[in-house]
N, C-alpha and C positions, 0 to 999 in steps of 0.2 A: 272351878277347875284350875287344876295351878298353870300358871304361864310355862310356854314354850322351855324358852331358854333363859338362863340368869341374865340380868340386865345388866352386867359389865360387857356381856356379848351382844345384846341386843342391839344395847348403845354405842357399842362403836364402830362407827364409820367404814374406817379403813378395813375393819377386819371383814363385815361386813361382805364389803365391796370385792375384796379376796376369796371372801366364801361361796361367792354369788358364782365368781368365775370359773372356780374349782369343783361347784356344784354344776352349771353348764353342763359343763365337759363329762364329768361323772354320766350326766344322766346319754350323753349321746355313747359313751362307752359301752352303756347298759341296753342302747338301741331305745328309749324314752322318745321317740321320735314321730313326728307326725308329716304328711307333704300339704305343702304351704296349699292355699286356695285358686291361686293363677294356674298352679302346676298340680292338679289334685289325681291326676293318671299317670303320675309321673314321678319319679322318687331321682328327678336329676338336681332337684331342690327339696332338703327338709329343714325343719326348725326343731327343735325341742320342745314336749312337749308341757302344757302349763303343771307346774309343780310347786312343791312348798321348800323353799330351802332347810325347815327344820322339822322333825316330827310333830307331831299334835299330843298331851297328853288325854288319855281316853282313862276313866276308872275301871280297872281289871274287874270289878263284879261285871260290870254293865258288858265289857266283850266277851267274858264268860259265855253271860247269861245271849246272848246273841247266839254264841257257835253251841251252844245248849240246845237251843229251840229250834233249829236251822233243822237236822233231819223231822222234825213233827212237822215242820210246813212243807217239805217235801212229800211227806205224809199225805199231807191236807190238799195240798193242790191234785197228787196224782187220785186221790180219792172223789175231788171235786169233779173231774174230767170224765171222770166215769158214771154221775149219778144227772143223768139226762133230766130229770124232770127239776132237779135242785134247777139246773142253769137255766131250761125255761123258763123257770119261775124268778130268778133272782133278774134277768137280762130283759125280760118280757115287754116292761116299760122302755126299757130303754133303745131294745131296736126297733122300736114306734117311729122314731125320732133321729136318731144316730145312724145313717145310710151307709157308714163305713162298718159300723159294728152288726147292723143287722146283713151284709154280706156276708163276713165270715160268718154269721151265725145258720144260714143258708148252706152254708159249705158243709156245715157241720151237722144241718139234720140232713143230708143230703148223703155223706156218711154214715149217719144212722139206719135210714133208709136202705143203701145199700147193704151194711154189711161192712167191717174194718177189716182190710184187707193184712195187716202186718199186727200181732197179739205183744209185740217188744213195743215198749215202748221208754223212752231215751226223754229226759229230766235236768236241762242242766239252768238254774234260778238262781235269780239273786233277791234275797230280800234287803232293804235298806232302811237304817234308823235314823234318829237323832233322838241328842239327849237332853230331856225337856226339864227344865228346870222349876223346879216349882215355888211356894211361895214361903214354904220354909226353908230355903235353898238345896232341899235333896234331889237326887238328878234320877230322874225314869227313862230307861229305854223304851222309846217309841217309834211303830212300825211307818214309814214314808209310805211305802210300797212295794209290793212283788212282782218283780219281774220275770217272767214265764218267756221271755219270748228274746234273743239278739242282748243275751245277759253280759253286758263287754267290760274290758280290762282287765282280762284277767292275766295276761300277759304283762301288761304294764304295771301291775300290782305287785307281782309275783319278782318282777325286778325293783321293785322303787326299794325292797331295804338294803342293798349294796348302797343304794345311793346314797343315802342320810348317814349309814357306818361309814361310810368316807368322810361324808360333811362334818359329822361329830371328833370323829379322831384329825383332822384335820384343825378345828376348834378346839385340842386339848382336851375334849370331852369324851376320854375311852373307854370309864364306867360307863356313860348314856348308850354308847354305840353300840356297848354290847345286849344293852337292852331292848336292843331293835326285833322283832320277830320276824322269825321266818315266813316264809309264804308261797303254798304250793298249788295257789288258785289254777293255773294254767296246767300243770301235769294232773290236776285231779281233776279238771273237764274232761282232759284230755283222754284219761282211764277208763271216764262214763261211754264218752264215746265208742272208743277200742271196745270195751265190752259189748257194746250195741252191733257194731259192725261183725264181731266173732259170733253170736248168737246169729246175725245175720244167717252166716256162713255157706259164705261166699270169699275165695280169697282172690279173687281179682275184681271182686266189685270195690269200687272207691267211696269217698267220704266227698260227700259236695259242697263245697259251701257256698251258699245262695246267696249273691252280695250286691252293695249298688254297682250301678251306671259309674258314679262319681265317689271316688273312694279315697279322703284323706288320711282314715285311720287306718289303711293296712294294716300296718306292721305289729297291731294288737291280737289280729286274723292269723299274718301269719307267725306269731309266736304258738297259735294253736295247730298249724297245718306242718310248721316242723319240727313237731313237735311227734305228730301222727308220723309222718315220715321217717324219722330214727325209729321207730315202731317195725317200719317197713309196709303204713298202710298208705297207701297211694290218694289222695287227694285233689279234684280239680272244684276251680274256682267259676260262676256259670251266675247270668243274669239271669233278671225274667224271659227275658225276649227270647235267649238260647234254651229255655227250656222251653216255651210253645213253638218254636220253630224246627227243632229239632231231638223233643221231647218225644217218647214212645209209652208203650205197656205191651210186651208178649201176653202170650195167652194166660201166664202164671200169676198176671200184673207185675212185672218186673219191670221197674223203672231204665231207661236206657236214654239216657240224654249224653247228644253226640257222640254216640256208638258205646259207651261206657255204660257199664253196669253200676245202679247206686244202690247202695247199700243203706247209708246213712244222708239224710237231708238236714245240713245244719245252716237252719234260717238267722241270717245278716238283716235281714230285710223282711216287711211283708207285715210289718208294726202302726206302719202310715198310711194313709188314704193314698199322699201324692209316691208312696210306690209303687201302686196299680196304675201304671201312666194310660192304660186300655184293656178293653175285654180282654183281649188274650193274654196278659197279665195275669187277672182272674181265672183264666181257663187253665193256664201254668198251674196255679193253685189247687184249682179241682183235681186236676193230674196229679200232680205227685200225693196228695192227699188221698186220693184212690189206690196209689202204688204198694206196692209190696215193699218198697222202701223205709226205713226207722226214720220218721219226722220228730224232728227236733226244736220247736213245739210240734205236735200234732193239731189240728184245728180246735180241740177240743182243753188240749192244757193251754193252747194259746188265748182264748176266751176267762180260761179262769185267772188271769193276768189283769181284766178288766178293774175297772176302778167300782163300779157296780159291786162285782161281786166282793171286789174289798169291805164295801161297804154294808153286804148284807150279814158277812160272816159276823160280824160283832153285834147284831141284833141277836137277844139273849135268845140263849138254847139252840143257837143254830150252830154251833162246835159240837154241840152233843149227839149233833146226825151223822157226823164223822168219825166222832169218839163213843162212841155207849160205853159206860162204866171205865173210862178212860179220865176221871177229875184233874188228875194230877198233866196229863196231858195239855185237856181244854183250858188247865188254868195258866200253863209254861206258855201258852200262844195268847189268850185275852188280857195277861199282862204286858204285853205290847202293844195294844191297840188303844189306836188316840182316838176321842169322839168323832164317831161317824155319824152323819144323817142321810136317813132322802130325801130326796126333791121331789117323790111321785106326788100325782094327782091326788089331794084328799085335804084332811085333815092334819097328816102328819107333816104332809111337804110343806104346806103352810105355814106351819106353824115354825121349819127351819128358814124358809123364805124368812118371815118376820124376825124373827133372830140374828140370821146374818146381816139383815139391813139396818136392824139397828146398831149393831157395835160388828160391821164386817171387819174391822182389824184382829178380832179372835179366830178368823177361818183363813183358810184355804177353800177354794171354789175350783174342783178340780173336773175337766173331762174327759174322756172314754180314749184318751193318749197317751205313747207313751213317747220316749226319746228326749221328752225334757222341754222346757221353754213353753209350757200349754197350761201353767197355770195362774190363777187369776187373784190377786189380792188387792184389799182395803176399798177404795172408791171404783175399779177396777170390777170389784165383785154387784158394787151398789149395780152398776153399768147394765153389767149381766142381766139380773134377777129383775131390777127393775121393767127391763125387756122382755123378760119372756115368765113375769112371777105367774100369770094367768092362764098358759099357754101347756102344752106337753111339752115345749122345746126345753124346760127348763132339767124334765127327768133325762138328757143328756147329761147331766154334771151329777155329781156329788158335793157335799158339803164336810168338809172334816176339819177341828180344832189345830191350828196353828202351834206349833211346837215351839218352845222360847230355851232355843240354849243358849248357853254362858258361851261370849267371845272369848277368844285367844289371841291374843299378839305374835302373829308372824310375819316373814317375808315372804310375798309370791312372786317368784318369779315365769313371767311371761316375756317371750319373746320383743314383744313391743307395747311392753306396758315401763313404768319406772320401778325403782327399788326401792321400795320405801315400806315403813312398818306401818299394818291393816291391821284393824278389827276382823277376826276371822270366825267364821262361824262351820263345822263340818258333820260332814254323812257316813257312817258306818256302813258298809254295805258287806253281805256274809254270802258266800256262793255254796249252792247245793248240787248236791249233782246226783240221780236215781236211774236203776235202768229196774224196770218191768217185764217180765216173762211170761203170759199169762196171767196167772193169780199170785206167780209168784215176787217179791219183789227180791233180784239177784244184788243187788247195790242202793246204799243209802247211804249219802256222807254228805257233811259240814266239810269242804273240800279248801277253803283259804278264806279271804279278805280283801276289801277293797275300801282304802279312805278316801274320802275326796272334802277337800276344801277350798271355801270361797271368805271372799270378801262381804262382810255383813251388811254391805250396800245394796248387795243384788239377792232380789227375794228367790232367781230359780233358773234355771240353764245347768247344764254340763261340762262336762273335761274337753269334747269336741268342738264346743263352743266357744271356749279360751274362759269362761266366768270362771268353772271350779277347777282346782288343782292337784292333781294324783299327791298324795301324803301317806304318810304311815303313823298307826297309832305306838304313842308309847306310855305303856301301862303302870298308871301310877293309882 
């Protein structure tokens, strides 16, 4: 992949240093901004948020071929969500074991059992790549993960190309700048939404959004809440705790938390064990999962986000329960997919156990989380399997081929880190967004884009975590 920037630019210093400052400022222009960790309820203090001072080149087949495939996996997840016996079967092993995944799975035949109380149902996903390099040096898009559940940045995405067209025209560089793409991640969530709440229809029910206790990232939230607002759809922001404590259901099952009608449940939260801090947490869930309310995952696409079921979908013929006489489909989505294995109990799990222990630096040892920082490589993985090769604890994880892309030379700029030129290694990530009616599907879109780069020193972490860097690709 060709380098960032030319290296009269790269190399010098002072310009550098000028760049670095003028990019700062750009990015708090644009609201790129996060509240520091002392003050995380508090936006009386923020920092800017970790970014890359220069775009990334990305090869224009390979993002293509990403916003190409982006409504099929829309496709595929809402179609997953719906085929009950698929998810018992692909999860089965795995809420043996994993006490946080077999709860929501509880939830969810628990709604089956009852009866789904709201037939809309509201899609908004991220799937994320990297571009794997192979050994003849040709570059494959390969799928990281789908995210079904708290799909974020889309607001910070959706601003980062002002910021690098500044950087570049300010570098003399007003060909590049103009090569920056657009990006309309956040108004095309935003749209899915809006639709969801008008089918609703209810016009003084609001849009909820379910968020921490402890909330640095705002202002990624609320580029999507005033966003809804110019709309004229009224939004409140509402923890666990305020919805079992002052969560409702009339007789219609209509959701009513703190007097307010909801319409739309758009989950911030509810991804990680330690966001159930108690039963009533749990019982929040049940509740609005019972509601007449649009969940946003519902407990059921929220599942098909699993790492599990990532990993069953690429077991051969299992795309073709999704797609019948759909080839050209099954085959736009299995050319994404890096080697998957499982770990169940048998013969087969075994035989990936002995695999990854012998040469664990080809995997990824991934489990049933998401939010970033939960995965496990090289002696790290030996650690694992070695622990638990004998045991069911091990059908918790999945096993998938480690992706080798080509570094790039740029600058990151963090807050309190130094300026100095990294090896950079980044993630493509492509936002979906569907809304469901019925049988019927009313909306399906490849809706923007999200890059994010790091430093090739750290195997795994996020934007929130200060490792990887909001970027923009530029298509060469």
């Amino acid at each position: 992949m060709a380098q960032a920037m030319p290296d009269e630019i790269m190399m010098d210093a002072a310009l550098i240093e000028d760049l670095a400052e003028v990019a700062k400022d750009a990015a708090f222009l644009q609201g790129i901004v996060m509240r520091t960790p002392e003050l995380c309820n508090s936006s009386k203090l923020v920092v800017y948020m970790p970014f890359t001072l220069f775009p990334t080149p990305v090869p224009k087949a390979a993002y293509l071929q990403s916003l190409a495939v982006q409504t099929c996996f829309n496709t595929l997840v809402d179609k997953i969500s719906q085929d009950q016996d698929f998810l018992q079967e692909a999860l089965a092993s795995t809420i043996e074991v994993d006490d946080f995944t077999a709860r929501l799975f509880r939830i969810h035949q628990q709604i089956l059992k009852e009866g789904r109380a709201q037939s809309i149902v509201l899609g908004l996903n991220r799937s994320d790549y990297m571009l794997d390099q192979g050994e003849d040096g040709s570059l494959a898009l390969k799928q990281i993960e789908i995210n079904t559940i708290a799909a974020g940045l889309s607001g910070r995405a959706s601003r980062m190309p002002d910021v690098h067209r500044h950087i570049l025209k300010v570098a003399g560089k007003l060909e590049v700048s103009q090569r920056i793409l657009d990006n309309n991640a956040n108004n095309g969530l935003v749209g899915a939404i809006a639709k969801a709440r008008e089918l609703y229809g209810s016009e003084r029910a609001v849009v909820m959004f379910l968020v921490e206790e402890n909330q640095r990232n705002i202002f990624d939230q609320r580029c999507l809440e005033n966003e809804l607002w110019k709309r004229n759809i009224p939004t409140i922001r509402k923890h666990f705790n305020n919805v079992s404590e002052t969560g409702t259901l009339d007789q219609d099952k209509k959701l009513f938390v703190d007097g307010h009608e909801v319409a739309v449940v758009y989950f911030r939260i509810g991804y990680m064990p330690q966001n159930y801090i108690s039963e009533q947490a749990w019982d929040a869930r049940l509740l609005m999962e019972r509601s007449l309310a649009v969940k946003c995952p519902d407990i059921s696409t929220h599942l098909v986000g699993t790492k599990k079921v990532q990993q069953e979908l690429a077991r051969p013929g299992v795309l073709e329960r999704f797609f019948p006489d759909q080839p050209r489909v099954v085959e736009q989505i299995r050319a994404t997919f890096a080697g998957l294995y499982t770990l169940d109990m048998g013969p087969e799990g075994d035989k990936t156990v002995a695999m990854a222990l012998a040469d664990p630096d080809r995997f990824v040892l991934k489990p049933q989380r998401e939010g970033g920082g939960n995965n496990f490589y090289g002696s790290e993985i030996c650690r694992v399997l070695q622990g638990a090769k004998g045991s069911k604890e091990r059908t918790a994880y999945i096993l998938m081929d480690k992706i080798h892309p080509t570094p790039v030379q740029n600058y990151l700029l963090r807050h309190d880190g130094p300026l100095k030129v990294s090896n950079c290694l980044s993630e493509l990530g492509v936002f979906g967004a569907y809304v469901r009616h019925g049988k019927d599907m009313v909306m399906n879109e490849c809706v923007g884009h999200l890059l994010r780069t790091k430093s090739s020193e750290h195997e795994d972490g996020g934007v929130s975590a200060g490792v990887a860097m909001l970027d923009n690709p530029l298509l060469v």
